[in-house]
LUMMINU-451546 format. One record per residue (C-alpha): residue in three letters; x, y, z. Coordinates in nm, 2 decimals. Each point is the difference from the previous one (the first is absolute). Layout:
! LUMMINU-451546
@aa = ALA, east = X, north = Y, up = Z
...
END
This chain:
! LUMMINU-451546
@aa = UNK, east = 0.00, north = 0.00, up = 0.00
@aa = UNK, east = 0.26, north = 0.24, up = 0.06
@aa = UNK, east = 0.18, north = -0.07, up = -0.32
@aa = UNK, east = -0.29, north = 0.04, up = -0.19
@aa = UNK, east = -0.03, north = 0.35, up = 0.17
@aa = UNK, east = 0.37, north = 0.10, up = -0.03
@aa = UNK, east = 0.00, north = -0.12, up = -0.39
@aa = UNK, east = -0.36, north = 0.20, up = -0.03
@aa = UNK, east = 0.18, north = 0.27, up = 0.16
@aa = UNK, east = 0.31, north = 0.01, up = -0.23
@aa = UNK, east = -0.18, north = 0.02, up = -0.32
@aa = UNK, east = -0.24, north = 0.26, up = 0.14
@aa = UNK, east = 0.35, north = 0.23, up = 0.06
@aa = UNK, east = 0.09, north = -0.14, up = -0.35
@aa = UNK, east = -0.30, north = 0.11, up = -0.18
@aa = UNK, east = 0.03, north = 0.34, up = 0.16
@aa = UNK, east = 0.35, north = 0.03, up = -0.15
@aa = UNK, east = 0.02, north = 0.24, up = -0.25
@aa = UNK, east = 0.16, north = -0.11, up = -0.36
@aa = UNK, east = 0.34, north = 0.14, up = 0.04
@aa = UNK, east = 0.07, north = -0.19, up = 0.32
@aa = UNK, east = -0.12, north = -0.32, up = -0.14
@aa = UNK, east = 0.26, north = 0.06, up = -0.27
@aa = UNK, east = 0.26, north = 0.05, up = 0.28
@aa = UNK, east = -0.10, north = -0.29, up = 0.23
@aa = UNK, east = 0.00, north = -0.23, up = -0.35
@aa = UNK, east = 0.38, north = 0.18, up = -0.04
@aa = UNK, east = 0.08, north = -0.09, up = 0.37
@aa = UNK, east = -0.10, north = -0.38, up = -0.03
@aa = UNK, east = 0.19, north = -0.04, up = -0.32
@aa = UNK, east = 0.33, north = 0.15, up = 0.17
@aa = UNK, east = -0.09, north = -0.22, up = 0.28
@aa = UNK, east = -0.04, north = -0.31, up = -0.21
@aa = UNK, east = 0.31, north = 0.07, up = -0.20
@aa = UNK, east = 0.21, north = 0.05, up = 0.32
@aa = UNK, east = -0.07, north = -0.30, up = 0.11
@aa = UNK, east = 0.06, north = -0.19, up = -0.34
@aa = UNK, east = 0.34, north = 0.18, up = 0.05
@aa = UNK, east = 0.06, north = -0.15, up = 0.32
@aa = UNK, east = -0.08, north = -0.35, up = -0.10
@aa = UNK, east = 0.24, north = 0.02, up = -0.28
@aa = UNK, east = 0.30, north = 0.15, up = 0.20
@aa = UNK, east = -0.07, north = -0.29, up = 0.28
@aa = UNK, east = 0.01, north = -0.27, up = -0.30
@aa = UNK, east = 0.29, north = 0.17, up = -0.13
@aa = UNK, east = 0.23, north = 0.00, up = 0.35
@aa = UNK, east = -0.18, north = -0.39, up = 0.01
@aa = UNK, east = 0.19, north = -0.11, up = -0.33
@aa = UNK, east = 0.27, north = 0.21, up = 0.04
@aa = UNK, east = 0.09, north = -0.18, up = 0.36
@aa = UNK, east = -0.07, north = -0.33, up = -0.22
@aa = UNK, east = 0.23, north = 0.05, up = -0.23
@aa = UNK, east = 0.23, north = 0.12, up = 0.23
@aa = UNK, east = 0.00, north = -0.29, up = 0.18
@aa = UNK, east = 0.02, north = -0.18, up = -0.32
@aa = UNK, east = 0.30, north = 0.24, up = -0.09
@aa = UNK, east = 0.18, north = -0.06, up = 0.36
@aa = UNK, east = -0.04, north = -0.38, up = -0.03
@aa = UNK, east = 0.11, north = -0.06, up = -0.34
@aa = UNK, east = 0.31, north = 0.26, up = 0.10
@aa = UNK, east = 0.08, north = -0.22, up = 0.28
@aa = UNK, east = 0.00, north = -0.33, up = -0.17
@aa = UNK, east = 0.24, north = 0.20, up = -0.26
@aa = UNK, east = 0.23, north = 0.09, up = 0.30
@aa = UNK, east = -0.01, north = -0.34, up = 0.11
@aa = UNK, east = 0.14, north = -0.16, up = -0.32
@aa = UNK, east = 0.28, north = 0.26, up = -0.02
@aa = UNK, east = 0.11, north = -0.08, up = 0.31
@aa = UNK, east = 0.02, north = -0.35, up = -0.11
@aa = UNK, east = 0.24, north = 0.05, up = -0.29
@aa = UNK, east = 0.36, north = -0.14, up = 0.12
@aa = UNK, east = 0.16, north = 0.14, up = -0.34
@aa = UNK, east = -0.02, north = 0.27, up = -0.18
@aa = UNK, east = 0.21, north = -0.01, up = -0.24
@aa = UNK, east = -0.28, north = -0.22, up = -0.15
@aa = UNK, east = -0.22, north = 0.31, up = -0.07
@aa = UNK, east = 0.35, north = 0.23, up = -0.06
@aa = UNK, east = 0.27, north = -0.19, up = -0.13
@aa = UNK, east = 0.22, north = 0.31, up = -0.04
@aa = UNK, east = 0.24, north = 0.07, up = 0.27
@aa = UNK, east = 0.12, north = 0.41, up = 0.02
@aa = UNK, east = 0.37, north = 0.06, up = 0.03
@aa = UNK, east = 0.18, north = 0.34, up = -0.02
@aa = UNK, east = 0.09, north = 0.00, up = -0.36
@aa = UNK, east = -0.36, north = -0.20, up = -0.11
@aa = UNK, east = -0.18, north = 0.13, up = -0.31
@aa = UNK, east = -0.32, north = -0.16, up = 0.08
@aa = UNK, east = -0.13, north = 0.23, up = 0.23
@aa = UNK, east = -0.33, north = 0.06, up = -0.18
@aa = UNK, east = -0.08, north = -0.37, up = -0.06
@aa = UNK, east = 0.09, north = -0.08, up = 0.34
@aa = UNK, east = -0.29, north = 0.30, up = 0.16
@aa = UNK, east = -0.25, north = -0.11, up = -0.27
@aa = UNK, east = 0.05, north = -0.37, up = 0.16
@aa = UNK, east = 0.00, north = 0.09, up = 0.35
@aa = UNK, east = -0.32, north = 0.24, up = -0.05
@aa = UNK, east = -0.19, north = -0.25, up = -0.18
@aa = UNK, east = 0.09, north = -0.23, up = 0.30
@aa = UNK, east = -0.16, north = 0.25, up = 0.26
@aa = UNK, east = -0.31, north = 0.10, up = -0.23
@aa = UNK, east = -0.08, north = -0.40, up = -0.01
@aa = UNK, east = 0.00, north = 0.02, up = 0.35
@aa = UNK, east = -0.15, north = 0.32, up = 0.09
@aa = UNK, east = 0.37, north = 0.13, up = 0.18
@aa = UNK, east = 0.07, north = 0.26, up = -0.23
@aa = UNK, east = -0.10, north = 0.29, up = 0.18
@aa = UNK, east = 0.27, north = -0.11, up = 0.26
@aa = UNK, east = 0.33, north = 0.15, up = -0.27
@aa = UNK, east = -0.20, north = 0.24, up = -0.10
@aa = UNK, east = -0.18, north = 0.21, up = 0.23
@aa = UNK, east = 0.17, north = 0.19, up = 0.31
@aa = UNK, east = -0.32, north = -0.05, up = 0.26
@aa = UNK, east = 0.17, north = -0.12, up = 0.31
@aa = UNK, east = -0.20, north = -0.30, up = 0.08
@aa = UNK, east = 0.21, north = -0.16, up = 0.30
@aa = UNK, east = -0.22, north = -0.01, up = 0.28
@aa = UNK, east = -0.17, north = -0.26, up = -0.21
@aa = UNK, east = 0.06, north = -0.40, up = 0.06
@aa = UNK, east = -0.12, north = -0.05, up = -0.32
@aa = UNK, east = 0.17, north = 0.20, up = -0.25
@aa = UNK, east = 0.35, north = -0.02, up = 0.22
@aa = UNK, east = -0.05, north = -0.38, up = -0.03
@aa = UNK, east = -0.02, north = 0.02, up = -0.41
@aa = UNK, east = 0.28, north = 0.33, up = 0.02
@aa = UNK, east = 0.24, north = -0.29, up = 0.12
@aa = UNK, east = -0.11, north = -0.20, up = -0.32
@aa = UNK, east = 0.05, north = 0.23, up = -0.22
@aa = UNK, east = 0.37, north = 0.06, up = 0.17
@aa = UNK, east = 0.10, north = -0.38, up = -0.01
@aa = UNK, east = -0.12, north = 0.02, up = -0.41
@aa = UNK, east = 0.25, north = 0.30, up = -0.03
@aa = UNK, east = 0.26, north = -0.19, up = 0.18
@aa = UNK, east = -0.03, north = -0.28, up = -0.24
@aa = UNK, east = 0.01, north = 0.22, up = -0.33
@aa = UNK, east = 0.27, north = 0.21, up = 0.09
@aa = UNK, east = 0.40, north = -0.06, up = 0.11
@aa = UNK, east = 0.12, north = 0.06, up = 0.33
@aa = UNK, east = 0.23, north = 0.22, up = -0.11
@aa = UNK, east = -0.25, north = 0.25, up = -0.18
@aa = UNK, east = -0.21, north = -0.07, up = 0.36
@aa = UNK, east = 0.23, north = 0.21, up = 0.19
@aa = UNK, east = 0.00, north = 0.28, up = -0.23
@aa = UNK, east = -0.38, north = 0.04, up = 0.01
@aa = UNK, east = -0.09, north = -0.07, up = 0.29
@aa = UNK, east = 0.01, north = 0.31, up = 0.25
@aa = UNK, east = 0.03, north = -0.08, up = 0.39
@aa = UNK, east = -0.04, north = 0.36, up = 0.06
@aa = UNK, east = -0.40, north = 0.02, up = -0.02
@aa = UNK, east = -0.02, north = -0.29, up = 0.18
@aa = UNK, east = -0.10, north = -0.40, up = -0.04
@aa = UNK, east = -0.02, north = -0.04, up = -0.40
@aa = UNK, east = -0.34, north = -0.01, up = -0.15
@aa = UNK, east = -0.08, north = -0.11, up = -0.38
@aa = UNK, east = -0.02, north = 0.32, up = -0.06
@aa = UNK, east = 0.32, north = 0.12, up = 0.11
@aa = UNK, east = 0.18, north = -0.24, up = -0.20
@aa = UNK, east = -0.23, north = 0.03, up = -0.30
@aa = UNK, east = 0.11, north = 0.40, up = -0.01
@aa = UNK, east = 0.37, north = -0.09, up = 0.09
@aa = UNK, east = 0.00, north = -0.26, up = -0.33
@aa = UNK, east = -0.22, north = 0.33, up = -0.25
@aa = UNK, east = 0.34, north = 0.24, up = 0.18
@aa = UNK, east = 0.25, north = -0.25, up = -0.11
@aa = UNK, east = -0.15, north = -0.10, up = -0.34
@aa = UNK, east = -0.18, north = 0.31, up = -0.10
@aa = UNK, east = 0.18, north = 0.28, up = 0.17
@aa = UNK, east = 0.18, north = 0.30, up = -0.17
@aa = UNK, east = -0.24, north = -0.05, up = -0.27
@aa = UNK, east = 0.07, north = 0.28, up = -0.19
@aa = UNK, east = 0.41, north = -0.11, up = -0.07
@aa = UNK, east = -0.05, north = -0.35, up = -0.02
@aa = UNK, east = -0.26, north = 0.09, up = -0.29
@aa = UNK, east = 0.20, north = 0.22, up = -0.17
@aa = UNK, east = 0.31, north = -0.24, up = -0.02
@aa = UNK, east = -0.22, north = -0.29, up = -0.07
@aa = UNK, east = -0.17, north = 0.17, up = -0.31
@aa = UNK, east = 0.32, north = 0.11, up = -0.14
@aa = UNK, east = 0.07, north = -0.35, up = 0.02
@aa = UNK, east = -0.34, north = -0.15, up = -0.15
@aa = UNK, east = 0.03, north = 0.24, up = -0.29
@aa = UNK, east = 0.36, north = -0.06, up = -0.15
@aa = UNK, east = 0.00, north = -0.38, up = 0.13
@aa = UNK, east = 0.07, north = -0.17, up = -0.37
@aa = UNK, east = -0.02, north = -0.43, up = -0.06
@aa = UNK, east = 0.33, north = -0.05, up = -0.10
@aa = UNK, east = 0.08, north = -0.33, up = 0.03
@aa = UNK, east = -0.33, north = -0.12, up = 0.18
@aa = UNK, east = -0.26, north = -0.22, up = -0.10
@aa = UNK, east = -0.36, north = 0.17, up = -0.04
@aa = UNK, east = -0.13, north = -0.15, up = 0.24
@aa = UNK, east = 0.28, north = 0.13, up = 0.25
@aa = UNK, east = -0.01, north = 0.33, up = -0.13
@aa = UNK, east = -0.35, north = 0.08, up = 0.04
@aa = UNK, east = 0.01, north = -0.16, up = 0.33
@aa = UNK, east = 0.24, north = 0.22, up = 0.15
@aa = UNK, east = -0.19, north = 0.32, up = -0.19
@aa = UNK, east = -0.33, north = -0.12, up = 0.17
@aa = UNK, east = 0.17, north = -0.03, up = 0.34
@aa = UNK, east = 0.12, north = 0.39, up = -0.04
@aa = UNK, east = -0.33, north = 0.09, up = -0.07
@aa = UNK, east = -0.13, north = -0.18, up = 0.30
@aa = UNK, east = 0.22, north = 0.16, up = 0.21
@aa = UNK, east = -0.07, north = 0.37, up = -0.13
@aa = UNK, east = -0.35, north = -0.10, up = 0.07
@aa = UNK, east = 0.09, north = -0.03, up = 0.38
@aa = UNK, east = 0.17, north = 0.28, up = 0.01
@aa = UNK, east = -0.31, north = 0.19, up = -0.10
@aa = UNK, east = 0.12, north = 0.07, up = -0.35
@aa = UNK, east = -0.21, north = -0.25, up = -0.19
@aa = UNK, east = 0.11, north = -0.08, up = -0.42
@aa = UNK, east = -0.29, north = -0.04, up = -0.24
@aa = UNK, east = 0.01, north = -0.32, up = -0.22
@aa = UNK, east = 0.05, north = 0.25, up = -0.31
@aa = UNK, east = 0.31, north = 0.14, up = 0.14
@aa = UNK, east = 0.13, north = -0.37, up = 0.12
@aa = UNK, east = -0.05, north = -0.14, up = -0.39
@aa = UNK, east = 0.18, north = 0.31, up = -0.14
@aa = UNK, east = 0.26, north = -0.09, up = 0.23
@aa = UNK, east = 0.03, north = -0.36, up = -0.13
@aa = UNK, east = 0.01, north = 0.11, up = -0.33
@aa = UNK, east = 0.27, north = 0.29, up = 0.02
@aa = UNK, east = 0.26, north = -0.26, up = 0.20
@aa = UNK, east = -0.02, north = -0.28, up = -0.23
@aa = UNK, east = 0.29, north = -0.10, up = -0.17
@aa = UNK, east = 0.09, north = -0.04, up = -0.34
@aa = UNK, east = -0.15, north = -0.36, up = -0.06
@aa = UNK, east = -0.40, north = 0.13, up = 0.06
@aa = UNK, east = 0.09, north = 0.35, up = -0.15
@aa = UNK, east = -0.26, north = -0.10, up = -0.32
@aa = UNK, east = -0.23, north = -0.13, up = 0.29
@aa = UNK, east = -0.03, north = 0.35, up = 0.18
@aa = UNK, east = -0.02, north = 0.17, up = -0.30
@aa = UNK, east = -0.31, north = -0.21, up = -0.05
@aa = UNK, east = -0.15, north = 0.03, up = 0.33
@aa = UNK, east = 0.03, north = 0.37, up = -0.04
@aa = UNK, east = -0.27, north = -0.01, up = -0.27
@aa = UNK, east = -0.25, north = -0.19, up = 0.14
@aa = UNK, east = -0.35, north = 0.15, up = 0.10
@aa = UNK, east = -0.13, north = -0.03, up = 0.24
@aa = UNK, east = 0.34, north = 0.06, up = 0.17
@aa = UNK, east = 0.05, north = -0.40, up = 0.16
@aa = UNK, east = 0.04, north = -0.01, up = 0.41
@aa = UNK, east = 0.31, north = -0.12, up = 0.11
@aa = UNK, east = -0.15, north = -0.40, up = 0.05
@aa = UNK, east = -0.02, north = 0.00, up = -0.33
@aa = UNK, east = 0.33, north = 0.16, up = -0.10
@aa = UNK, east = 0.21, north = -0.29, up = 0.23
@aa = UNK, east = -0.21, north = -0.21, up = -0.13
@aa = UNK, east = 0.08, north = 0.06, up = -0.39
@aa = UNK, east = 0.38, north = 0.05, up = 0.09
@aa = UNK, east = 0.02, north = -0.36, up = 0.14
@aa = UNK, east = -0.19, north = -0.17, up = -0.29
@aa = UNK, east = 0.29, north = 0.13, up = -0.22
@aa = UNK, east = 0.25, north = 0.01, up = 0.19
@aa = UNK, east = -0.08, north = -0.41, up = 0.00
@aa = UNK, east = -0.04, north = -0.02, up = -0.37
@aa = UNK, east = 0.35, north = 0.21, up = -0.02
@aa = UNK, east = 0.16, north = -0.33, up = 0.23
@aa = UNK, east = -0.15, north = -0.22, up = -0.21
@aa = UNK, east = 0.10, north = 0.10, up = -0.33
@aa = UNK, east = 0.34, north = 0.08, up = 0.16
@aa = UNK, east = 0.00, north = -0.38, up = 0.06
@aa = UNK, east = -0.08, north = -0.11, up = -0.35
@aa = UNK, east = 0.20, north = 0.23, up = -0.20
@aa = UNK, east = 0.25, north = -0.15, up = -0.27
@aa = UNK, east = 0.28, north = 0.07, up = 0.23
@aa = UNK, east = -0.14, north = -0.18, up = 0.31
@aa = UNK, east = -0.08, north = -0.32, up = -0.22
@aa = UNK, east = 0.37, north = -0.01, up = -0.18
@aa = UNK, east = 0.19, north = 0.02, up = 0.36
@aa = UNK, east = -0.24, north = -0.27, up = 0.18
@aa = UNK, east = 0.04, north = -0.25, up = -0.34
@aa = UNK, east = 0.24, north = -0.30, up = 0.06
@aa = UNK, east = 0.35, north = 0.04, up = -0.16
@aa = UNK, east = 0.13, north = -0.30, up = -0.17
@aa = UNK, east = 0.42, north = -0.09, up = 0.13
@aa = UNK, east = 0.24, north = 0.16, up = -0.14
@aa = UNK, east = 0.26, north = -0.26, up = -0.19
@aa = UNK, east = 0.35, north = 0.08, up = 0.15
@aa = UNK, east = 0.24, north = 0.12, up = -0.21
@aa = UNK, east = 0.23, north = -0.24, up = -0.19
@aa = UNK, east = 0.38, north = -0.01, up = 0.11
@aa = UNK, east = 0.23, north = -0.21, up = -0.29
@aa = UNK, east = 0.31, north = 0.01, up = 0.28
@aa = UNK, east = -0.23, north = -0.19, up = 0.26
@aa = UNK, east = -0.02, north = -0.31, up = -0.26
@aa = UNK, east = 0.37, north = -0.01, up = -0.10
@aa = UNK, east = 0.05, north = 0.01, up = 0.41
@aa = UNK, east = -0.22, north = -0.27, up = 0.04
@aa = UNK, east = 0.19, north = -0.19, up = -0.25
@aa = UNK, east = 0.35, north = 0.04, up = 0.09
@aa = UNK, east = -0.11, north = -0.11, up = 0.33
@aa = UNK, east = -0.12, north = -0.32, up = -0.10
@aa = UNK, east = 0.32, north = -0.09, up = -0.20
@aa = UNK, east = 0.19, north = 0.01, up = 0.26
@aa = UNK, east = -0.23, north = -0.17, up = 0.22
@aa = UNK, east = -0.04, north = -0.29, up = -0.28
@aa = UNK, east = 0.38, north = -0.07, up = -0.07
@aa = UNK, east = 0.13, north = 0.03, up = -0.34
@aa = UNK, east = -0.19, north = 0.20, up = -0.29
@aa = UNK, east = -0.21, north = -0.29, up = -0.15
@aa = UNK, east = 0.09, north = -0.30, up = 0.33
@aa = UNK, east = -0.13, north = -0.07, up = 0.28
@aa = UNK, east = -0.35, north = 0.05, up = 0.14
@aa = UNK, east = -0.18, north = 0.26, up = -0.15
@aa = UNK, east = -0.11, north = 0.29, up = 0.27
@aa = UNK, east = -0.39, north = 0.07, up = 0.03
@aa = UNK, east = -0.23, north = 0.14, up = -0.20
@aa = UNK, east = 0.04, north = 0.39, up = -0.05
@aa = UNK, east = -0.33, north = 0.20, up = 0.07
@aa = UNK, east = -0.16, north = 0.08, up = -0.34
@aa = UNK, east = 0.01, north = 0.39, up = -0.16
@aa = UNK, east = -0.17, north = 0.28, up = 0.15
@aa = UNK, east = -0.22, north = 0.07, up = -0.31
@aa = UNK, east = -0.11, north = -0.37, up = -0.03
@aa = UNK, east = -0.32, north = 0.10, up = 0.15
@aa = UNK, east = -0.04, north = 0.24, up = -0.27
@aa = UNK, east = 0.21, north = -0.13, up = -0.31
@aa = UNK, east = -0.08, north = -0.36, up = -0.17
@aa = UNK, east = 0.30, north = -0.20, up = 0.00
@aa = UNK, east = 0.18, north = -0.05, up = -0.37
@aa = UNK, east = -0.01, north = -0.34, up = -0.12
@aa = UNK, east = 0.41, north = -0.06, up = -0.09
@aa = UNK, east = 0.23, north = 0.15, up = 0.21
@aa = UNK, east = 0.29, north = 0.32, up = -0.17
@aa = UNK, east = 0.31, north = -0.17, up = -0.08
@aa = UNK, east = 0.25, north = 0.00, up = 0.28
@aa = UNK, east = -0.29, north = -0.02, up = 0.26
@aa = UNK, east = 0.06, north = -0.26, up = 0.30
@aa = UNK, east = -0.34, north = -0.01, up = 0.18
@aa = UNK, east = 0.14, north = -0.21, up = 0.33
@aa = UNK, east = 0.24, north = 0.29, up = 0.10
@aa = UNK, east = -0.22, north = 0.32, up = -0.14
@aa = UNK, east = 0.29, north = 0.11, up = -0.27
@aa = UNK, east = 0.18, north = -0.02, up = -0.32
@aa = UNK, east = 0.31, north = -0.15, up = -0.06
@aa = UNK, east = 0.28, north = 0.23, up = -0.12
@aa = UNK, east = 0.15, north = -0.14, up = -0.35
END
């Protein structure tokens, strides 16, 4: 009964309302309804977000947990950084990718001090024993710096960028110099456009990056006098080949130049067979050989006759006449003086 009379009396106060403020109330419980829309979607928001979250925390520390399982690095980074290495830049890209796959990366490369956390100190030491194992003891003293404290990744991560990548602007001047009067010589192509890509690399690290444009040109003005007719060639192609496909021709004809190097003429004559050579024919060794065997024999036609004297040097190549020359003793080799 006393609903009925409270509901009578609100749409007795409704009906009196004039119609500008039944345009406002209708504007009032729209804002109200929309506000609260509003608020159901932020609450649903902050639900997922703490879902995925939780999602985002779990997955991270099942990552951790297999990082801190791997006994040996150099499995993921087979590089190992010396003082005089030149692999710098293939040994970070290694070592990043490493740390991405495990969600660690932000431990190198950002500066928020982080320490009063079990957690991340826990997976800090990780990261330390992988830099331990990648680099030699030797460069390990230089980069690590006892004066801030207990080393961190991050520490040691800056002292390796110092040593590597410090005094940028000298080191890239006297390595350009060298990239752009470096010739082939007496290299193979494939060893000469190695070490061209490798000074590229390493101009890229010093912040002083070489377009693939400028690295062809570069082939092609150091090659030596044997591909001479192939830069001129490359020269004219369009569109202008990337440097891929520039080592890539070199090599195909630098192997057809060894193998018709191989073939030639020339190369056939010297690996042919010789046939012997006869040696030379000697009359006084046969009239030796005779006097010898008189004397062993006794008188000039007595006693036992002495053995049987080798036969001519050029039998092998001369047939033998049929009747001997007059004066011609063939047991002894010579002729008999009249």
């Amino acid at each position: 009964m006393v609903d009925d009379v409270a509901r009578l009396t609100l749409e007795q106060r409704v009906a009196a309302f004039t119609p500008e403020e039944r345009r406002e109330a209708a504007r009032q419980e729209a804002a109200r309804l929309e506000a609260e829309r509003l608020e159901q979607e932020r609450r649903d928001a902050n639900a997922r977000a703490l879902v995925v979250a939780g999602e985002v925390a779990a997955a991270t520390a099942a990552l951790h947990a297999q990082a801190a399982a791997i006994l040996n690095i150099k499995s993921l980074v087979p590089i190992v950084l010396d003082f005089t290495s030149p692999h710098f830049n293939r040994w970070c890209g290694l070592f990043l990718n490493t740390l991405e796959r495990y969600a660690l990366a932000d431990d190198v490369l950002s500066d928020d001090d982080r320490s009063d956390n079990a957690s991340w100190k826990r997976m800090d030491c990780t990261i330390l024993s992988w830099l331990y194992g990648t680099i030699t003891p030797e460069l390990l003293e230089v980069v690590m710096n006892r004066e801030e404290g207990p080393p961190t990744a991050r520490i040691v991560w800056l002292g390796l960028e110092q040593q590597f990548i410090g005094n940028k602007e000298t080191r890239a001047l006297l390595l350009d110099a060298e990239f752009r009067t470096f010739v082939q010589g007496s290299l193979s192509i494939s060893d000469y456009c190695h070490h061209l890509k490798s000074m590229a690399d390493q101009l890229a690290d010093l912040g002083e990056p070489v377009r693939d444009r400028t690295l062809v040109l570069n082939v092609l003005r150091g090659l030596n006098d044997r591909f001479a007719y192939m830069g001129a060639l490359i020269q004219r192609q369009r569109p202008f080949p990337t440097f891929a496909e520039v080592k890539s021709d070199l090599c195909l004809d630098e192997i057809n130049m060894n193998a018709k190097k191989g073939h030639s003429p020339q190369a056939l004559a010297a690996s042919a067979p010789r046939a012997p050579t006869p040696p030379p024919y000697n009359p006084a060794a046969g009239a030796n050989i005779g006097r010898k065997q008189t004397r062993r024999g006794g008188k000039k036609n007595g006693g036992a006759p002495g053995p049987t004297p080798p036969s001519a040097p050029w039998a092998g190549f001369l047939s033998r006449p049929t009747t001997a020359p007059p004066g011609w003793q063939p047991a002894f080799g010579t002729f008999q003086a009249y």
